[in-house]
N, C-alpha and C positions, 0 to 999 in steps of 0.2 A: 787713422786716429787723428792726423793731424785738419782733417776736414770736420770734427771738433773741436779740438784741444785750442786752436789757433781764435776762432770766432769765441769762443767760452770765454776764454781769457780774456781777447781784448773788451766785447763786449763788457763781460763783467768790471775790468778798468776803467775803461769811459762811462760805465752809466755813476759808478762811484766817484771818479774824481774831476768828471766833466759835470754831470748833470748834482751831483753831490746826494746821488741814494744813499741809503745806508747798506752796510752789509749785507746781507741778507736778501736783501732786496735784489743789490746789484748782480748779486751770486742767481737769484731768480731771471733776470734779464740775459745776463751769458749762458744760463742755459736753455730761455726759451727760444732764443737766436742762435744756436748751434748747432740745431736740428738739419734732418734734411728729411724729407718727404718720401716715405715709403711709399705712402699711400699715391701721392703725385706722379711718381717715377715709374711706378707698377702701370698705373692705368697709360700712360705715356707708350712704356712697353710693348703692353697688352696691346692696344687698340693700334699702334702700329706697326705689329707683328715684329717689335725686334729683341722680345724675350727670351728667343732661340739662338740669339746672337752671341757670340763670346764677349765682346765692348757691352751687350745690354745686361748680359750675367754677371760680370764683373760691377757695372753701375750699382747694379740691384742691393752686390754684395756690399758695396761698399756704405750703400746706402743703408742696410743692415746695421754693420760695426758702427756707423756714425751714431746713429739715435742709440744703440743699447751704449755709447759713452755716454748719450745722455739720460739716460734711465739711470746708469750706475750713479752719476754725478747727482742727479736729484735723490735716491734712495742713499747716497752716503755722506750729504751734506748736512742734509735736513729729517736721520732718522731718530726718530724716537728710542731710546735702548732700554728698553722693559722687558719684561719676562717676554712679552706676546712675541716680539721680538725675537726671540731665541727659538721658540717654538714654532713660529713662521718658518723660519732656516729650516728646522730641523725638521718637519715638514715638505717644504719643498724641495729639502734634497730627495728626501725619500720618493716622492713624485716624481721628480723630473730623472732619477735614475732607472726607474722602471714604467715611465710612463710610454716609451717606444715601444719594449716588447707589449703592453699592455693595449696599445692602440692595434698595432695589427694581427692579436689576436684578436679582435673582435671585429676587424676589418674580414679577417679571414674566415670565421666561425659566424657572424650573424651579419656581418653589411651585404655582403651579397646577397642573401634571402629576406630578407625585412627592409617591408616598406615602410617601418617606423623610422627606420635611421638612426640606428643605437650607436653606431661610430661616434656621427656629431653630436645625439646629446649626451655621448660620456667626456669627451673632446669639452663643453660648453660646462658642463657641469664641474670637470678637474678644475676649468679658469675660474668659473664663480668664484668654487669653495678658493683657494688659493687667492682672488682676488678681495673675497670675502675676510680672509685672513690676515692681509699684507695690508687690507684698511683697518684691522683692528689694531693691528700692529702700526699705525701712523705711519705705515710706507706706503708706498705707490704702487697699485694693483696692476700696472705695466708692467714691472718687471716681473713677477710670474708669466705674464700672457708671451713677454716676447721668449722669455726661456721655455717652454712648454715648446713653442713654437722653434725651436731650434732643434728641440731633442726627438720631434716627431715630422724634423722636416725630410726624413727620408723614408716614411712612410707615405707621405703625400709624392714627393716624386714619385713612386707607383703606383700608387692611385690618384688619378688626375679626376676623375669623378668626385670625389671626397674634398678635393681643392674645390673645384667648380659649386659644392654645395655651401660647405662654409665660405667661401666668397661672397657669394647670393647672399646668404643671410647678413652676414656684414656690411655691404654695403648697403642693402634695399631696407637694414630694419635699424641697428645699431648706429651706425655713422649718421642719418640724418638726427634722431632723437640727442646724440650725446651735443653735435653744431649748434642744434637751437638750445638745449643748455647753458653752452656753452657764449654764445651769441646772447644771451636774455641779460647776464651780468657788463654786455656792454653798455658805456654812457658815450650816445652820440654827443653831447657837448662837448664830452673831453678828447671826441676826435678833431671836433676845430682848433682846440687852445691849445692841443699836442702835436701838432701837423709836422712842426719843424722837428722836435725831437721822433717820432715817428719816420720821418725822412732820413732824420740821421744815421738812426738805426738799422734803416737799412740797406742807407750806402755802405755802412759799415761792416752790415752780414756779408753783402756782395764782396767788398773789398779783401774780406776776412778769407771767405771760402776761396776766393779767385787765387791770393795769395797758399794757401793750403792746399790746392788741388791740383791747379794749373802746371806749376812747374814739376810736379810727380806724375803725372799724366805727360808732359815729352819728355821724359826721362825713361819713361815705359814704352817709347818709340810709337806715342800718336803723333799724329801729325795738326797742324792749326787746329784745323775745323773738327776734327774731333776732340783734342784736348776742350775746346771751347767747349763743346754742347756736354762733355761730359762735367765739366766745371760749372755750366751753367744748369743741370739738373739734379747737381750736387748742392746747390744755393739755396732751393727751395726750400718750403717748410710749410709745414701743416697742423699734422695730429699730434705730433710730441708738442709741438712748440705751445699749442694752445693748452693742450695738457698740466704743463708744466706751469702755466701763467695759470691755471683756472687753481691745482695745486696750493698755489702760493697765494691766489687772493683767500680759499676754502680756510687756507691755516694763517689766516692773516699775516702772513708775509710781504703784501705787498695791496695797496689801496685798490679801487677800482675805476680810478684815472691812471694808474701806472699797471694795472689790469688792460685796459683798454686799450693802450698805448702800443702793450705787445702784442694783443692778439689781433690788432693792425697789421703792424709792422710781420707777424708771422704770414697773416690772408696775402697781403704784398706782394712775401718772398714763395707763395705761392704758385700764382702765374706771371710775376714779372720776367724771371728765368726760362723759364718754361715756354712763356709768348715768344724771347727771343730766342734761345735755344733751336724752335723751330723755326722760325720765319728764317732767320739767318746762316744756322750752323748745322743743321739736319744732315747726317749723314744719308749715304744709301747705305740696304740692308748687305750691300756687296762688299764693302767700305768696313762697315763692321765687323763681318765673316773675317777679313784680309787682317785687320787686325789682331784676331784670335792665333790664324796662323802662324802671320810671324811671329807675334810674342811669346807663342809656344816654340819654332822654331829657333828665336835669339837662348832662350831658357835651353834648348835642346831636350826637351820633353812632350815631342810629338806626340799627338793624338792617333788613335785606332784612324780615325777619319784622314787623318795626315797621312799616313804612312800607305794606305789603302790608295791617298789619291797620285802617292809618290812611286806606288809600284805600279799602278796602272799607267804613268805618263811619266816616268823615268826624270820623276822627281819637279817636269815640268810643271803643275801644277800647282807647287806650293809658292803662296803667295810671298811677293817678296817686298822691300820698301817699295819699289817701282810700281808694283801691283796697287799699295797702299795710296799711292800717290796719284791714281786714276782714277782707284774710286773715288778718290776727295774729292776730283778736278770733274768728275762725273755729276757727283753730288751737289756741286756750284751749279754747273751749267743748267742740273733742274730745277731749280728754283725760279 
């Protein structure tokens, strides 16, 4: 939480008593910069196969908790409290409390023999109507989507086919359509005459997250280069960040020079982290594993895998700081 709460705040203080936004405004700025990239960190993963990893699970997670502080913080700053409102809640409890059983019974009963794919369009259909809902209700149609997605994420660890589908769709149809949306409300002028504050911003993100992540990441006994790369994949931002600034210009909260400004500074903390992250601090997948161990080992809450690998080598094989400390020194030398 603190790889929100830290960047939120301050952001939201310097854009009010540095740059002189108003309220509202500035509260839209600390939360478009608080973010951290799911979507960045996942394909990061993905593509370098270190999603199997315990340090990339943990990222992933962490990466999770941080945006849904920022979903809560845009849905309880800026909500509307109407009836629809009420009814939205009371709604999506009822959903999201039987939306699990309700997925993989039909994962079990009809995704397996139908090439329609009734999973994912009941799956698409719950987010609509629910997202359909939380716009009537002048909230933000992400927090349905990320809750849905919490309560049916242990249906998806079993079916890894049903990931791989709604992925595809997501990325190849929705993500490019919402960017150029998104992208159409920006004014390139006001990316010249904003340059400096746009900078500031997001020396600031960086500073913000480094300070909230860094020093809890060696205190969880990473070592440099991991603490690094996981601080620095922790900085990103993306699809909340832009979200949240598109948000606030829709409900006029905020102009479309101080629109432009952030979803800059979000694209920015995109691959700015990211480019360095890996050029400089990239672990190896071995480096990663070794982390898991130990920090399972220091907790003394060894895994099935642990114990398996500690009966078969008489405990020899559980990795230890030393272990951790090669693969870092492993992971330099390939660069």
């Amino acid at each position: 939480m603190l790889s929100f709460a830290i960047p939120f705040i301050a952001v939201w203080l310097f854009a009010q008593f540095v740059f002189g936004w108003p309220l509202h405004e500035a509260q839209i700025a600390g939360i478009a910069l608080s973010t951290t990239s799911v979507a960045v960190v996942y394909a990061v993963m993905i593509e370098g196969g270190l999603s199997d990893t315990a340090m990339g699970k943990m990222i992933l997670a962490a990466c999770f908790i941080t945006d849904f502080g920022t979903v809560l913080a845009l849905g309880t700053l800026f909500a509307n409290f109407n009836i629809w409102l009420f009814v939205f809640v009371f709604i999506m409890c009822i959903v999201l409390w039987y939306m699990g059983t309700w997925t993989q019974f039909i994962v079990t009963r009809l995704g397996a023999a139908r090439v329609s794919e009734p999973e994912v369009k009941f799956i698409f259909f719950v987010l609509f109507f629910l997202g359909g809902l939380a716009t009537t209700a002048k909230s933000e149609a992400v927090l349905p989507a990320y809750l849905v997605g919490l309560v049916v994420a242990g249906v998806f660890l079993r079916d890894k086919t049903l990931v791989h589908r709604m992925r595809s769709i997501a990325f190849a149809i929705f993500t490019p359509f919402y960017f150029i949306k998104a992208g159409l409300y920006v004014s390139l002028p006001a990316i010249w005459t904003g340059a400096a504050i746009i900078g500031a911003f997001l020396l600031l993100k960086m500073v913000t997250k480094i300070t909230g992540v860094f020093p809890l990441a060696r205190i969880h006994w990473m070592k440099v280069r991991e603490a690094s790369y996981t601080t620095l994949l922790m900085a990103t931002g993306l699809t909340f960040g832009t979200i949240s600034a598109l948000f606030g210009l829709q409900n006029h909260i905020i102009d479309q020079t101080q629109y432009t400004i952030l979803v800059s500074t979000v694209i920015l903390s995109a691959f700015v982290p990211t480019l360095i992250a890996q050029k400089f601090f990239q672990p190896t997948k071995e480096a990663m594993h070794a982390w898991g161990h130990l920090y399972r080992r220091r907790l003394g809450t060894l895994s099935v895998e642990d114990l398996d690998r500690q009966g078969e080598g008489g405990g020899a094989n559980i990795p230890t700081e030393h272990d951790l400390r090669v693969g870092s020194e492993e992971s330099r030398r390939g660069l």
